[in-house]
Every structure is written in structure tokens, then in C-alpha cells.
C-alpha positions in Angstrom: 19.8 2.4 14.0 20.5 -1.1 15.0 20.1 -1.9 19.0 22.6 -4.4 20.6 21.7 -8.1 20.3 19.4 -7.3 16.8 20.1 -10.3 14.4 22.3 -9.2 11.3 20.5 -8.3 8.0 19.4 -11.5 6.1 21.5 -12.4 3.3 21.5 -10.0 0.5 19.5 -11.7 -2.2 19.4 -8.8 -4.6 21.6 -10.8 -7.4 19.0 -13.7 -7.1 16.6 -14.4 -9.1 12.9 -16.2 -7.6 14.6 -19.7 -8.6 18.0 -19.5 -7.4 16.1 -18.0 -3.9 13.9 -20.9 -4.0 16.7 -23.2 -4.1 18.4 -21.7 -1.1 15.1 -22.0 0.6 14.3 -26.2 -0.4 18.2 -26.2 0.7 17.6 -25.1 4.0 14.2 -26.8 4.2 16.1 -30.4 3.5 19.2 -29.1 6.5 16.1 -28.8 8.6 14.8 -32.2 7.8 17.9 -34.0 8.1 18.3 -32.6 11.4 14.7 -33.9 12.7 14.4 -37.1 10.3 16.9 -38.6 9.1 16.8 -37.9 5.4 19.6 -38.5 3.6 22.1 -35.8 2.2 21.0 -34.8 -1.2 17.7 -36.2 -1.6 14.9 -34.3 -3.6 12.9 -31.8 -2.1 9.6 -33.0 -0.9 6.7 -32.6 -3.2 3.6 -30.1 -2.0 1.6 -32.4 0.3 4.3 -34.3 1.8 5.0 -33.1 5.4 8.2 -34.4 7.1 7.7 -36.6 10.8 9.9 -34.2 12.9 9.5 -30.0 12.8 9.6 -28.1 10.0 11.9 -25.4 10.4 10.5 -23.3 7.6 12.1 -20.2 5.7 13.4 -17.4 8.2 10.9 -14.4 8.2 13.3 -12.0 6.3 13.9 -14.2 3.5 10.0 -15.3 3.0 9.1 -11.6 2.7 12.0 -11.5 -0.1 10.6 -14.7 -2.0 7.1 -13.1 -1.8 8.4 -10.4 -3.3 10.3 -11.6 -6.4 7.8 -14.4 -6.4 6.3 -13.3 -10.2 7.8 -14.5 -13.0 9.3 -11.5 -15.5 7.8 -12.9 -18.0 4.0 -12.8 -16.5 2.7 -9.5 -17.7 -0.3 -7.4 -16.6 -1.5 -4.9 -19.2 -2.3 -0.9 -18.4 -5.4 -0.2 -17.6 -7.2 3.3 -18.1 -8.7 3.9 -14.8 -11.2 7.5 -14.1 -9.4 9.7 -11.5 -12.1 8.6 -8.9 -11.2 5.1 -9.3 -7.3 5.5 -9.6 -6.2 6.4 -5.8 -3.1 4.4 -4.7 -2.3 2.4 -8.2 1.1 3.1 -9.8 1.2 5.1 -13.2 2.1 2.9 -16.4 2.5 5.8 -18.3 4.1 9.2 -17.6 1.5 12.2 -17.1 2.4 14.7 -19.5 0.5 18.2 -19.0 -1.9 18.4 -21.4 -2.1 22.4 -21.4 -0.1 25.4 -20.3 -0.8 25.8 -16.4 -2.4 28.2 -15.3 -3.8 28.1 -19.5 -3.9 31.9 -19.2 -2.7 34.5 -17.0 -5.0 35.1 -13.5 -4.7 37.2 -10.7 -3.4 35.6 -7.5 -5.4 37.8 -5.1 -8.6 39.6 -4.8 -8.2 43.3 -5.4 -7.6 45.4 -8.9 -6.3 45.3 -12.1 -4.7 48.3 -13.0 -2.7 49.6 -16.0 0.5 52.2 -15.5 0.9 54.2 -12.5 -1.5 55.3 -10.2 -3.6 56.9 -9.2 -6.4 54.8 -11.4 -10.0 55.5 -12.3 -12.1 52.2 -11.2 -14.5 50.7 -13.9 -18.0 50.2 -12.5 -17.9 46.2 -13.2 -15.3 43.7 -12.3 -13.8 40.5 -13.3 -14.7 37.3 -11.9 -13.0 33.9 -12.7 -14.6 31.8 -15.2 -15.7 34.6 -17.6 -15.1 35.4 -20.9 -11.9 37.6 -21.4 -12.4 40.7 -20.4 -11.7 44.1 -21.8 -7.8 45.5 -22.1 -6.9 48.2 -19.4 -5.3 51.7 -20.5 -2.7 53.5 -18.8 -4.6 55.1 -15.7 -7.2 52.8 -15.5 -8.1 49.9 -12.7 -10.8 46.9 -12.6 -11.8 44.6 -9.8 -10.7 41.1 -9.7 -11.7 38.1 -8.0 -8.6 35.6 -7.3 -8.8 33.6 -10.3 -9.9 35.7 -12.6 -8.5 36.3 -16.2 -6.4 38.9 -16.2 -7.4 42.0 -18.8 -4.5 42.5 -21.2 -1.9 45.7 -20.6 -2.4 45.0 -17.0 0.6 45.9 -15.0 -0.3 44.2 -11.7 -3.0 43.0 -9.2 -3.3 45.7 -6.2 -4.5 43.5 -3.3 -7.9 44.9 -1.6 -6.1 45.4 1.5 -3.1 47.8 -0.1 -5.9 49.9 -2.1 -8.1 52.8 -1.0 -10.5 54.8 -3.1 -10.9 58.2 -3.0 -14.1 60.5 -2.8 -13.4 61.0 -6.3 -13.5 57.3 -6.9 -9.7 57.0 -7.7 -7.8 53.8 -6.5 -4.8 55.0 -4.6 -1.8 51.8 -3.7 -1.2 51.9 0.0 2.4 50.4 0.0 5.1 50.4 -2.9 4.1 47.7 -6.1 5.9 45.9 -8.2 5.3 45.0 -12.1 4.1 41.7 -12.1 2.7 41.9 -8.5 0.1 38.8 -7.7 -0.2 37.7 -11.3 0.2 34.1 -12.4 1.2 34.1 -15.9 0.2 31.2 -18.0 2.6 28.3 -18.1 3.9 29.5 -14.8 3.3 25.7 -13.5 4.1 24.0 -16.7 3.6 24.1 -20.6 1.8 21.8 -22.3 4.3 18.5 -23.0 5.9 18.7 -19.6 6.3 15.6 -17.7 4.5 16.4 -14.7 5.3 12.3 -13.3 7.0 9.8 -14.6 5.9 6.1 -15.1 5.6 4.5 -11.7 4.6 7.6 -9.8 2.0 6.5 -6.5 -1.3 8.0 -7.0 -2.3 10.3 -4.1 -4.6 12.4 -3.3 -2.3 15.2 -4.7 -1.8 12.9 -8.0 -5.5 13.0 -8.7 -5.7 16.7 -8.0 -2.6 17.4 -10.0 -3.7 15.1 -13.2 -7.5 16.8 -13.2 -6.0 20.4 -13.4 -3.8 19.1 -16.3 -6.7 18.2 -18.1 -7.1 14.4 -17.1 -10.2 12.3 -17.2 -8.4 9.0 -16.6 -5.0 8.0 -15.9 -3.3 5.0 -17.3 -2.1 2.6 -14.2 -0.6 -0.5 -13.4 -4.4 -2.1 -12.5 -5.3 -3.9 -8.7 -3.9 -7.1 -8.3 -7.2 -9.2 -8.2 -7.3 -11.6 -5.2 -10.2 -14.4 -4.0 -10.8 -15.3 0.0 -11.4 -19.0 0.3 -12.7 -19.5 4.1 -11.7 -23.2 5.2 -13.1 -25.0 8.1 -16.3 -26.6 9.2 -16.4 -25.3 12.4 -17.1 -21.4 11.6 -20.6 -19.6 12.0 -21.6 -16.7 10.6 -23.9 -14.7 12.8 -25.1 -14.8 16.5 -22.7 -16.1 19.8 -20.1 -19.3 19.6 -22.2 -22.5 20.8 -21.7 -26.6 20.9 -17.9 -26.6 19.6 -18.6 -23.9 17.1 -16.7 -20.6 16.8 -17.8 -17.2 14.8 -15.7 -16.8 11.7 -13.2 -13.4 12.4 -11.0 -14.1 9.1 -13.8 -13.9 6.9 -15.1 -10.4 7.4 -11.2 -9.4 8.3 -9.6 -10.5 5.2 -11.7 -8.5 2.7 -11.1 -4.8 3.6 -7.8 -5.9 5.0 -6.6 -7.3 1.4 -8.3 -4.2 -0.1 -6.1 -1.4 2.3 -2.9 -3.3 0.7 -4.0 -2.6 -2.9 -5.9 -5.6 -4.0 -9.3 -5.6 -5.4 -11.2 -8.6 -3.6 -13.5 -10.7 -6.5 -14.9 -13.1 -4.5 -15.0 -14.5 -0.8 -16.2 -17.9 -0.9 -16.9 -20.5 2.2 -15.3 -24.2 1.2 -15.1 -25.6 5.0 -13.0 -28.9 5.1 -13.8 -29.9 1.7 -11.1 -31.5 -0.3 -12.5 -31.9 -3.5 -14.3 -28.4 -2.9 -10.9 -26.7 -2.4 -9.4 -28.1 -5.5 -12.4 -26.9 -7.3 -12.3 -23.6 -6.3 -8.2 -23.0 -6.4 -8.2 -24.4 -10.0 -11.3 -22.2 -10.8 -10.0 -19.1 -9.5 -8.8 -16.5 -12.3 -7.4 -14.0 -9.1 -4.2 -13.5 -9.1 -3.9 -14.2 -5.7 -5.9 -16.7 -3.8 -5.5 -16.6 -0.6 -6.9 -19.5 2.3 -7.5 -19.5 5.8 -6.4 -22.4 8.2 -6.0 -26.0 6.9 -2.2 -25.4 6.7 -1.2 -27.7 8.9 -0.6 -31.3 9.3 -4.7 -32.5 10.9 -6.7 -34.5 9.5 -8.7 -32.2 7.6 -5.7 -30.0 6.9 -6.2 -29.9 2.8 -4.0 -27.3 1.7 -0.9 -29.2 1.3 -2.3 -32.2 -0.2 -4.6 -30.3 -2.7 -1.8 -28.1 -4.0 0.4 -31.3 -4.6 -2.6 -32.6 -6.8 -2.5 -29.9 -8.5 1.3 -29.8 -9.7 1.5 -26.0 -7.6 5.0 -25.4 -6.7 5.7 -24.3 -3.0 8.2 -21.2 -2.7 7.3 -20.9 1.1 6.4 -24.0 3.1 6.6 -22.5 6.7 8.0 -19.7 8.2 10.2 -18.7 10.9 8.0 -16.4 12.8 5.1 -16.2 15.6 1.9 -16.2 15.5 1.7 -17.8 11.8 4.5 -20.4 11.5 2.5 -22.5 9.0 1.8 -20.1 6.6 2.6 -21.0 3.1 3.3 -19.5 -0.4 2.5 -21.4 -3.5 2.7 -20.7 -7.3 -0.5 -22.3 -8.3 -0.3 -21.3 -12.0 2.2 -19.1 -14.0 0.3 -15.7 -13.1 -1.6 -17.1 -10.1 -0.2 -17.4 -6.4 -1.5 -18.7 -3.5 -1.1 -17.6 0.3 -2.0 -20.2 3.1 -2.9 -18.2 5.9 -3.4 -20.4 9.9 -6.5 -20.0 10.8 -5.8 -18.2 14.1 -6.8 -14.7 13.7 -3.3 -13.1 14.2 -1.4 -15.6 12.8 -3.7 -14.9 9.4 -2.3 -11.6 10.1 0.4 -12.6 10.5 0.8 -14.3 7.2 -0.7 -11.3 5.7 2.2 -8.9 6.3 4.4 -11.4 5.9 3.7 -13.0 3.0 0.5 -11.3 0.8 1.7 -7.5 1.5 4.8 -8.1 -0.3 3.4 -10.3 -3.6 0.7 -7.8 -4.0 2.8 -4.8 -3.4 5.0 -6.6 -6.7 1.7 -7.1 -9.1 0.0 -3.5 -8.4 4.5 -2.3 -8.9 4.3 -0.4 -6.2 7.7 1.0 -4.5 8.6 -1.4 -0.7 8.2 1.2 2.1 11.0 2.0 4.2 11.9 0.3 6.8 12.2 2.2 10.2 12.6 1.3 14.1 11.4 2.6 17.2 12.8 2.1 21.0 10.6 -0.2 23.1 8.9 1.3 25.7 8.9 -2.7 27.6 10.9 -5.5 27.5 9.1 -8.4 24.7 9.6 -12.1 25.3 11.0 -13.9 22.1 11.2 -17.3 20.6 14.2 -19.0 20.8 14.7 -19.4 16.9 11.8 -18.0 15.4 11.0 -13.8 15.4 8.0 -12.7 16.8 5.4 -10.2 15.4 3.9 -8.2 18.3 1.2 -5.9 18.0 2.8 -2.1 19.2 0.9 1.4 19.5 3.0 4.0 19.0 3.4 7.0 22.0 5.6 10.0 20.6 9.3 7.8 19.9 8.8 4.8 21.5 6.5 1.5 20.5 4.3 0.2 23.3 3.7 -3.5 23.2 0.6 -4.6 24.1 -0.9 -7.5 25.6 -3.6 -9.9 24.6 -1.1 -11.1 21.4 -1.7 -14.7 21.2 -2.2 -16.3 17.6 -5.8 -16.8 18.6 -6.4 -13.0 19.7 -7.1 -9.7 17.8 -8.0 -7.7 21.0 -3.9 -6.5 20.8 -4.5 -5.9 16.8 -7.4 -4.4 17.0 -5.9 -1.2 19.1 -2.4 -1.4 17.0 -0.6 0.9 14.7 1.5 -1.3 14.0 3.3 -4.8 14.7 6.9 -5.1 15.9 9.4 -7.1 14.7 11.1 -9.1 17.3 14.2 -11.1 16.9 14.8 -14.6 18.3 15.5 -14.3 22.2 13.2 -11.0 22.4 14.1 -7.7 23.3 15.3 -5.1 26.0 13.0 -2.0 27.2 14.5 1.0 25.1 16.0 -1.4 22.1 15.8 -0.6 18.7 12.9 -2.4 16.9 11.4 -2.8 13.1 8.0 -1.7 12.9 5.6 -2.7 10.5 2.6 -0.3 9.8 -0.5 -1.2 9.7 -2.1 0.3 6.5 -4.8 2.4 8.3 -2.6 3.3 10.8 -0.4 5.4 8.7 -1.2 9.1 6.2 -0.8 7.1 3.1 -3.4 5.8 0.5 -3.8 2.8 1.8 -6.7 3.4 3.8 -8.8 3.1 0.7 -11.1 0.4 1.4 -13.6 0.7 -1.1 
């Protein structure tokens, strides 16, 4: 449901390919600029490191998270990879998963209690059937065995009496306690599926159930769509590593954040390396990288050691985001460094990084790993949020039964208002009432799915 005063939808963009979008986006980027600088109508986009004199406007937040998306070329292909069932939670199937065997492969008894053979009452053999052993022997009319849930079931059995509908005589007959039927608490083989079925079809999540499913068909390994690979690069000169802030400098949060954060939306993290406010270091390791995503923190900007921009025009990367729309994280950035290599500039305030995360690294690597876009949902607010005048806002929300309570301490500086989130809401330019419908975005440990895999 949409509340009163939400913007309309962005632009449907589905017809548009990652080019055409990009040109929409330079379009409005050079609106912007002729608005703040005088550039005249018409005149070529700017190259990577130029930055214009006045604001950038940057790409509204609905439309970067659609770039992001579509931002790999069709003809930049990953190849399968077989992956072992431990190592396969939350990739995508590149290949249906056919059952290997009849399930169950033979038929078992669905209960603990007897086997028995034609009508009662039944004489009891003296030793029983218990699953995992060899086929036991056939059952005549009159005649019962004990069976363990599980169990194969002896051939010419009519049903399984459960243990609580039997009683045995002082004769050592089984007697039924209630009416049976033929068939009663057997699972015949192929009951689930015979050997050929498509149990999932190519692009089916792996879950928990998934694994479960594919190791009772028979399956060692499963053929997937493999983890985008992505590379932290940790700018600035001013970050420790250990013990309290002191003399100017500041303990680096992005650096332990980023990892396990990248890793909960699918990626697998090869390397996290510290450049500082190196140029000529930053060029070396973006060109070096073989991740598929590379992803900076801070240095987006328009400082003096700001080396982002100017490195990726050096490089001939092509920008598909140069700003966005939102806060905390407006200079975030989205670049195509190589033909199946991307780049994400992330601020280097903590929850603008996060910022730029959701916005711009959830969707690319939810594209390489081909993994289906969640569904978007809203929630009432249980307080009024203060919005941007143009820009939307992220705010960090925890959610109480159907309502999303904003929480304080959200600055692009902070993570005290992350840290306790489920997830972040989307606020529109000029904010929102108390009880107005708002997008929520989860945060991927905050929710039942597979990505809480960190490992």
C-alpha cells in the first residue's frame, strides 16, 4: 500500500537496456550541471575524474539501484561451478536437480509398530526389523513383525499397525485396537519421486531445505551459479587498527564491517587490502584486482586526497553512477572498471558506506550470484522521520509487531542506530507522517533467509 505524499514509482526502466539507462542518467547528470554551472546544452558528459564547480545532483535512489542491477553486460559470462552441499547454501542452481533415485528407493514403514500380513489376529516373530538392514524376510497371511519407522518393509505386508493401536495377548497374538486399513503407515517407494523427476529447476535458491532435499536424492555436489568474488580496498591515512582514537586519528569501523557484511549478501570476500591516500597505490590495486567487484571506502569526494574519481579516469573506467540521491551516502559511486569487473565507491562515513552497500553493491551482486530481487514491502511508522528536501533518506528502523520504529543516533558518521536495526527505511524527499506507509529494506541478518551465512 502506498501512504499519501509517497513519491510515484521511478520510471519503469524494464525495456532498457544498461546503456540506454546510462544515457538517461549522464542526461540528467548534465540538466543538473547546467542548472549549477553553466554548461552549455549538449555538451559531452564529463569524463570519470572531472567533478563539476556547483552540486552534483546525482542519479535518484530508485534508479541507481536499477543501473546496479542491469549493470553486467549479457555478454560477460560466469561459468557453473560444482560446489559440495556444505559449501552450496544460498547460491542459485545452474542446473536443474533431477532425482537421482526413486524416493523413498523402497517401501518403509512410516511408524514404529508391526508388520503384519492378512487379517488379524497375528502371531509375533521373536526378532524385528530395524531400518538400515538387509531386506528382511516375506510375511505370510497371519503373521506380524516389529518395525522401527524406517525400516524396510518385509514383502506381502498388508500394513504397519502402530504400537499404540496393538496389544498382545497372553498367547503372544497381536490384536489391532482400532479399524486398519490396507496400506496403513506405509511409504511405498517412489511415493516422493522416481528417479528423472525434476525435483528444482535451474535457478532454484539453495536453502537449508535444498541441501536436505538434494542429499536424500542422492547428491554429493550441486551445480550453481558460483559467489560473485569481491576485494575491500580501505582508503585513508587517517585510520588505526587497534587500541582508542588519539592525535587526529580515528579506528577504522568499515574495515572489519565490510567483510562479513559483503559475505551475508552472497559475495565471497578474496582480499581486504589497506591503500590509505595513495594514488598510485589505488591504481595499482584496482587494475590488479581479478574480483568481480571491488569495492572502496571514502575518497569519493571532491578533497584533496579524494583519488577515486581521478584514478578511475586514468584508467578509461566508465561511470554508470556518479552520485546518488539519497542520505547518508550521496557520493557513492558505481563504476565499470573492466568488462566483467565493477567497482563500488562507498563514503567513508560508516552509514553512508552502508548506505552505498544497499544501494548500490546488494543489487550488482544479487545480478552475478542470479539470484531473484526480494520483494519489496512497507510498514506504518510508528514516528514521524524528517526528510531531505530532494534527496530520500535511509533511516535505520526496528521492527515492533506492524509498525517500523525509527531510531535515533542515524547520522552518516554513526552505526549505534545500525547496529540495533532490522532494517533501514526508505524515506521520501520531505520525510514522513507517524503511521505512513514506508519501504523497508532488510538487513540480511535480520531476516529467516540464507543470508545470514557469513562464513
Amino acid at each position: 500500500m502506498t501512504a499519501p505524499g509517497t513519491p510515484a514509482p521511478a520510471e519503469d526502466t524494464d525495456d532498457l537496456d544498461v546503456e540506454e539507462a546510462l544515457a538517461l542518467v549522464r542526461e540528467a547528470h548534465r540538466e543538473a550541471e547546467n542548472g549549477s554551472t553553466g554548461q552549455a546544452p549538449g555538451a559531452a558528459p564529463r569524463p570519470a575524474g572531472a567533478r563539476p564547480a556547483g552540486r552534483h545532483a546525482g542519479t535518484p535512489w530508485t534508479r541507481a539501484r536499477e543501473i546496479a542491477a542491469r549493470a553486467v553486460r549479457s555478454g560477460v559470462r560466469r561459468d557453473p561451478v560444482s560446489v559440495p552441499l556444505h559449501d552450496a547454501l544460498g547460491l542459485v542452481l545452474a542446473a536443474p536437480l533431477d532425482a537421482l533415485t526413486d524416493l523413498p528407493s523402497f517401501d518403509t514403514s512410516a511408524m514404529d509398530g508391526w508388520a503384519v500380513a492378512g487379517p488379524g489376529p497375528w502371531q509375533v516373530r521373536d526378532e524385528g526389523v530395524l531400518a538400515g538392514q538387509a531386506p528382511p524376510e516375506p510375511l505370510t497371511d497371519g503373521e506380524a513383525v516389529g518395525i522401527a519407522t524406517g525400516a524396510r518393509i518385509p514383502a506381502d505386508t498388508t500394513a504397519v499397525l502402530r504400537t499404540e493401536h496393538g496389544r498382545i495377548d497372553a498367547q503372544g497374538r497381536l490384536h489391532a485396537t482400532r479399524d486398519m486399513l490396507h496400506g496403513q503407515d506405509i511409504r511405498p517407494r517412489g511415493q516422493e519421486c522416481r528417479s528423472g523427476d525434476q525435483l528444482l529447476p535451474v535457478g532454484a535458491l539453495v536453502t537449508p531445505a535444498v541441501l536436505g532435499l538434494a542429499a536424500a536424492a542422492g547428491y554429493d555436489t550441486l551445480t550453481a551459479v558460483p559467489r560473485p568474488r569481491a576485494e575491500v580496498l580501505v582508503l585513508g591515512d587517517e585510520l588505526l587498527t587497534g587500541g582508542l582514537p588519539h592525535d587526529g586519528l580515528i579506528r577504522d569501523a568499515l574495515g572489519p564491517m565490510l567483510p562479513p557484511w559483503l559475505r551475508a549478501l552472497g559475495a565471497e570476500v578474496v582480499a581486504v587490502r589497506r591503500v590509505g591516500d595513495d594514488a598510485r597505490a589505488l591504481r595499482k590495486a584496482i587494475t590488479g584486482s581479478a574480483a568481480d567487484l571491488v569495492v572502496t571506502t571514502g575518497g569519493t569526494a571532491a578533497g584533496p586526497v579524494d583519488h577515486v574519481h581521478p584514478v578511475l579516469d586514468r584508467i578509461g573506467a566508465e561511470l554508470l553512477v556518479d552520485g546518488v540521491m539519497v542520505r547518508p551516502g550521496h557520493p557513492m559511486l558505481l563504476a565499470r572498471t573492466k568488462d566483467d569487473q565493477h567497482l563500488v565507491g562507498l563514503p567513508g562515513n560508516p552509514l553512508a558506506a552502508v548506505s552505498g552497500l544497499l544501494t548500490l553493491a546488494e543489487p550488482l551482486l544479487r545480478t552475478l550470484a542470479a539470484r531473484p530481487a526480494p520483494e519489496p514491502y512497507t510498514l506504518p511508522l510508528r514516528d514521524a522521520v524528517q526528510g531531505h528536501p530532494q534527496d530520500t533518506r535511509l533511516v535505520p528502523v526496528v521492527l515492533r509487531g506492524d509498525h517500523a520504529v525509527p531510531l535515533h543516533y542515524n547520522g552518516p558518521a554513526m552505526l549505534r542506530g545500525i547496529a540495533a536495526a532490522d532494517a533501514l527505511a526508505v524515506v521520501p524527499p520531505g520525510g514522513a507522517r507517524p503511521g505512513e506507509e514506508t519501504e523497508l529494506l532488510d538487513l540480511p541478518w535480520a531476516t529467516a533467509g540464507i543470508g545470514v551465512c557469513f562464513t
